[in-house]
N, C-alpha and C positions, 0 to 999 in steps of 0.2 A: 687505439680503437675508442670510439668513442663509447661514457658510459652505459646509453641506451642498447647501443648495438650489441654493450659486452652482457646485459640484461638478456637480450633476447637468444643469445649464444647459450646462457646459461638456463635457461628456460626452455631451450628447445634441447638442449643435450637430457632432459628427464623424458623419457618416454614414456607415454600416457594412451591409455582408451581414451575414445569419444566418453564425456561426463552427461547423463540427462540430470540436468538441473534449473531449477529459477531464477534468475538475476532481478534483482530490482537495482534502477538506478535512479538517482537522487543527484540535482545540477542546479547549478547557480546560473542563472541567464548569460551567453554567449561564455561558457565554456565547454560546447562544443557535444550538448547532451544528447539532444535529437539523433545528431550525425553519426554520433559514435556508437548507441544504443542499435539503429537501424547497420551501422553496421557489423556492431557485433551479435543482432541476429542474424545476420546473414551467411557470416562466414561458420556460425554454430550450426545453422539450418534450424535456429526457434522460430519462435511467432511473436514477431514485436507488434507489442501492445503500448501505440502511441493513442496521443490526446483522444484524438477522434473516434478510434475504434472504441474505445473503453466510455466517451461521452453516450456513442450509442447504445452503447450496452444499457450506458444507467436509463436512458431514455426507454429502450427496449422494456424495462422491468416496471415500466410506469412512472419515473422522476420528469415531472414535464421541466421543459426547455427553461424556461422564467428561473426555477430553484436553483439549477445549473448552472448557470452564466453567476446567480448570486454567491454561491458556496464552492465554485469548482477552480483550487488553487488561490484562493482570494482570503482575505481577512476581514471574517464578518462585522459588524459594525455587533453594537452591546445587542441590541432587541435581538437581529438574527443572529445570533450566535446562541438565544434559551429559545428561540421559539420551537415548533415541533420539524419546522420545515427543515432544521437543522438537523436533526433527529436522520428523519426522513433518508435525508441525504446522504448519512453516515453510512447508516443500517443498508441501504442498499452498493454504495461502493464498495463495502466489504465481503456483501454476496456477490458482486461480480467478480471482483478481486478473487475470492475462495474458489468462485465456479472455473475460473481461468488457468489458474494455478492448478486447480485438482487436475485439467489436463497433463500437465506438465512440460518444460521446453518452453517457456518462453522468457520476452524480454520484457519486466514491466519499466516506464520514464516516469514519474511522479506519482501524483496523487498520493503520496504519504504510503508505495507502497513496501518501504524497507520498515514501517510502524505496524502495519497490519500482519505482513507476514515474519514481523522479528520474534528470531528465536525458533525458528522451524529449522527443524535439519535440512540439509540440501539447500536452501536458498543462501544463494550472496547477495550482500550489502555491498553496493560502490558508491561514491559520492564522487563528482566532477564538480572541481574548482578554476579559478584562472586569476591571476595576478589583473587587481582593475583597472589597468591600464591595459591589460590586454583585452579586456570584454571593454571596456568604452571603444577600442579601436576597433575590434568587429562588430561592434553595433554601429557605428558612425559607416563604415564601410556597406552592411550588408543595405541599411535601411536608408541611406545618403543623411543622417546624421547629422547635427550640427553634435561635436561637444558637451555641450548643454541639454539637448537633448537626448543625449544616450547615457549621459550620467542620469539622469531624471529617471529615465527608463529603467534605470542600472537600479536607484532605490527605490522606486515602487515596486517593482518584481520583487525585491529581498524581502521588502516590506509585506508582501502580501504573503506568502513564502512561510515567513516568518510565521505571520498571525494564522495561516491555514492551519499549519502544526501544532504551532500552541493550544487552537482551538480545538481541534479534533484528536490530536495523541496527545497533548499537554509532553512538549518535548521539545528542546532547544536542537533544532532538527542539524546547528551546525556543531554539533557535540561530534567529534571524530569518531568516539568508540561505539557509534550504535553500527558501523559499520564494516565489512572486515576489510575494506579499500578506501581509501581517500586519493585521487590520482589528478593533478594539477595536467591541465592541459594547457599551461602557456605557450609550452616550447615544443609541443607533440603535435600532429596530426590525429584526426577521426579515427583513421586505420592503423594508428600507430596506437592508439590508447586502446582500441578493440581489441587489437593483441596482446596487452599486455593482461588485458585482463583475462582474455580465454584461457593463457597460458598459467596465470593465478590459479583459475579457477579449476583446471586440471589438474593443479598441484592440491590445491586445497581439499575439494567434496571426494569423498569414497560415495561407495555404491550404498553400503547400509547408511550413512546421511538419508540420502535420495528417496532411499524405503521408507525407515523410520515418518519423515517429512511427509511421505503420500499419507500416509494414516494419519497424521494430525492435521493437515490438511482438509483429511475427507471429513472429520469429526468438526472443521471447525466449519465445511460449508455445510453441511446439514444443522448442525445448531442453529447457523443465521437463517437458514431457510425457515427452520422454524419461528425464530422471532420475529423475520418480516412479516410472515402470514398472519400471527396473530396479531401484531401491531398495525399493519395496513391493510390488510382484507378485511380481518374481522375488525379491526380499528376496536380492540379491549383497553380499555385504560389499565395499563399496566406499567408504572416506571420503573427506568430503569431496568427493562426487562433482559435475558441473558439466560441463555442453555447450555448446559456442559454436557456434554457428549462423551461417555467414559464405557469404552468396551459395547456393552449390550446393556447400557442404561443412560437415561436423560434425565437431568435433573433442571428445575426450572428455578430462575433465582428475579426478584424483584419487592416492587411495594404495588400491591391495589387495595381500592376502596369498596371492595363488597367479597363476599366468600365463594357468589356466583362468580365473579370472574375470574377466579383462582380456576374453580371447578369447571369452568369451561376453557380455558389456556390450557388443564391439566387434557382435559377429552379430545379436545383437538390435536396436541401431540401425540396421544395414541393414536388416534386416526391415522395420522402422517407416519407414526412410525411402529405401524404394530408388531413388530420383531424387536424393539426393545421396551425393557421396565420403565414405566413413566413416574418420578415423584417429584413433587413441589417443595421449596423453600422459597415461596413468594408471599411475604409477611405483609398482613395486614396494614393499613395504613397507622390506624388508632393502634396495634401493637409495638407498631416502626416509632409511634410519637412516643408512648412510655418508656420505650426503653435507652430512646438518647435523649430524653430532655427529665 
């Protein structure tokens, strides 16, 4: 019998409940990420959250189109990588990312989201790889290819890949242990690698994961909703801004340059959340200079 098949024998011999859980998957170009994501929502019954839907999202939230095509999967050159637009762009993929996931049941394909949602119970990490001789031959094949140009293809994708993650989770995104699958698609098919991982993921996630994960989940999309508002509605200068959501308390953490705008960042979250205690840890600027220099 062949290895794989003796995998799947032994895989389906554990019997398992349906698991509600989050997958994020993370893929190197032409090993096979799209195909396999879309079908391994399909056979879960999640909600795959490929490019498009998730573009619209950020677009939905007010990221016009121009910031998008600059920062979405790409490696910003030096200026946009400090500007605010950068900022911008983070802070809202994260609230779409957190709004999507608090449903629960789906399938996310990129955008850095095994970095955002790592370390939450219930979510699995996969990364799809492929021997480069086999992604130059399905890129030469899907796109009529020369060679040369799907090697080319081959490292500017890596390349961009590369500098997205860096830039936004500062993380060597091809580090194996950020996730709990690394699963080589040379020799598999789409529906062959969607199985393998449903069948992982029914071994691995219990029920209290699942729980545990809704609640930090819920705490981490209210926090961002909090900081986008005041960062892009009210546009407070406040850097480095960041809320932590603990139980029935919000704490507010950054550096600005005046005491009003503490005291208004502080009002506004009560506003937004008058069911719990609001307090600040966003230090003045002139305090923030004395105390590291």
């Amino acid at each position: 019998m062949p290895p794989f098949d003796m995998l799947n024998v032994l895989l389906y011999a554990i019997p398992k409940e349906a698991v509600m859980a989050i997958i994020t998957m993370s893929r190197k170009i032409a090993s096979l990420g799209d195909e396999t994501s879309s079908h391994l929502a399909n056979i879960l019954g999640y909600k795959f959250i490929e490019r498009k839907y998730l573009e619209q999202c950020l677009i939905d939230k007010g990221l016009i189109p121009e910031k998008l095509k600059k920062y979405d999967e790409k490696r910003p050159g030096f200026w946009a990588s400090l500007s605010r637009d950068r900022d911008e762009y983070f802070d809202l993929l994260r609230e779409v990312v957190y709004e999507i996931a608090n449903e629960g049941n789906c399938v996310f394909i990129g955008r850095g989201g095994f970095a955002i949602l790592r370390n939450i119970p219930g979510v699995y990490a996969v990364r799809l790889i492929a021997e480069d001789g086999v992604r130059v031959s399905r890129i030469m094949k899907e796109f009529n290819y020369t060679e040369k140009q799907a090697n080319d293809l081959i490292k500017e994708s890596d390349n961009n890949r590369e500098g997205f993650h860096k830039c936004f989770f500062n993380v060597e995104y091809e580090e194996a242990s950020f996730y709990n699958m690394v699963l080589n698609t040379s020799e598999i098919t789409c529906q062959e690698a969607a199985q393998v991982i449903k069948n992982a993921l029914e071994i691995t996630i219990k029920d209290e994961d699942v729980q545990k994960g809704k609640k930090r989940i819920r705490d981490l999309y209210e926090a961002q909703k909090i900081v986008n508002h005041i960062s892009f509605k009210l546009h407070l200068s406040i850097y480095f801004l960041d809320a932590e959501v603990v139980d029935d308390s919000i704490v507010l953490h950054g550096i600005a340059d005046s005491p009003y705008t503490i005291e208004k960042a502080v009002n506004t979250t009560k506003e937004l959340c008058k069911e719990k205690k609001v307090t600040s840890d966003i230090k003045l600027i002139n305090d923030y200079n004395n105390k590291h220099y």
